[in-house]
C-alpha positions, 0 to 999 in steps of 0.5 A: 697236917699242915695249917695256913695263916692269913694276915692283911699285910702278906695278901699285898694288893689283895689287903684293901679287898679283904678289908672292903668285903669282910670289913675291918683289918681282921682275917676273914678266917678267924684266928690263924695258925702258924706252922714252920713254912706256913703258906698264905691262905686266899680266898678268891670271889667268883670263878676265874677258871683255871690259869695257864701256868706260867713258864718257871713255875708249877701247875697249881694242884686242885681240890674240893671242900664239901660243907653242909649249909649249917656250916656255911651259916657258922663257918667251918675247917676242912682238911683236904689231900693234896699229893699225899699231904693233908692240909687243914682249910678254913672255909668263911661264914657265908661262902657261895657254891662254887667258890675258891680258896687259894693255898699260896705256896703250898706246892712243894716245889722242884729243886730249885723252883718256886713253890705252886699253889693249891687251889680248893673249890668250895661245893655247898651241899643243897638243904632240900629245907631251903633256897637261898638268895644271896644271903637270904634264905627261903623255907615253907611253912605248912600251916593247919586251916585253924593256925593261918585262920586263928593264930599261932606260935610255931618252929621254923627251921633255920640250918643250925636249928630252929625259931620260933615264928608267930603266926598272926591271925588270918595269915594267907596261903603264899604269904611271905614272912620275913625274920630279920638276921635268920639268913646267912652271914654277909660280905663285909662282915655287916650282920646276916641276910632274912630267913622268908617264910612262905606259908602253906596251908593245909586244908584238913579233911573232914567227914559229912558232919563236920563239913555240916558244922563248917557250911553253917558257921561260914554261912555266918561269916560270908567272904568276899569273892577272891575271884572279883573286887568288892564284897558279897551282896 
């Protein structure tokens, strides 16, 4: 296969961009690879449709990267078959659905023509676990009437694993909880997004004796109508 190397000083005009979005003079890909008659890897940023080819120069070839949301949070390679050829792509931390790489050159061109590019469109595979928001992402959390009541310490899921949350006393159905970082990573190389938790709490079912036990202790204990300001009299 064939692999692709990214260097700030061959992108030409697209230099000073790679530096304001991934921050640094480094390669948004990490390490790069040089093969005899490597090619330029580009990453483009938004969706500017398909160009009419230009006279002189062939049709640029297409084709699509699949990545789960784990690998969008780590970052991921990906091999893909173009005209019989397999070419290895470096896919960045953070990507968007929908994004596009630009192989420069690896068209193979007619006799005495100039080499087209490959174009990969990068398809993120939806985490049913997750919405995302930029680089935020949103997960629920179902939690026991006793934990949002009490307190508790419990996982949460994040695309490569897990945390661990505290949970603290008297936690609302609704109620947002962010963890600084757990998000994936950001444009300009400048940390992570927020993981949001957004709680749900689960009332249990409970049988005429325990229902009994619960009546007396919560008439212990009167709330506030949630429906109206103020308190009980």
């Amino acid at each position: 296969w064939e692999t692709r190397r990214v260097n700030a000083e061959d992108l030409g005009g697209f230099s000073d961009f790679f530096r304001a979005f991934f921050g640094g003079d480094s390669s948004p890909f990490g390490a790069g690879r040089s093969t005899p008659g490597g090619f330029d890897q580009v990453f483009e940023f938004g969706d500017r449709g398909t160009a009419a080819p230009r006279v002189g120069r062939p049709p640029e070839a297409h084709a699509t990267a699949e990545v789960t949301l784990a690998e969008v949070a780590r970052g991921a390679e990906r091999m893909v078959s173009v005209d019989g050829r397999r070419l290895q792509v470096a896919i960045p931390g953070g990507v968007n659905d929908g994004a596009k790489i630009r192989l420069r050159g690896a068209v193979k061109p007619p006799e005495g023509g100039p080499a087209g590019d490959v174009v990969i469109t990068v398809r993120v595979k939806p985490d049913p676990r997750f919405e995302r928001r930029g680089p935020d992402l949103i997960t629920e959390l179902p939690l026991t009437l006793a934990e949002a009541t009490l307190g508790a310490e419990v996982a949460v899921p994040i695309p490569t694993g897990s945390v661990k949350l505290r949970v603290r006393p008297n936690t609302q159905n609704g109620q947002e909880i962010r963890v600084p970082g757990r998000g994936l990573p950001k444009r300009g190389g400048s940390g992570k997004g927020d993981l949001v938790v957004r709680t749900r709490v689960v009332l249990p079912t409970l049988d005429d004796t325990a229902r009994d036990e619960l009546a007396i202790v919560l008439g212990k204990h009167p709330q506030a109508d949630p429906r109206q300001k103020g308190k009980v009299q």
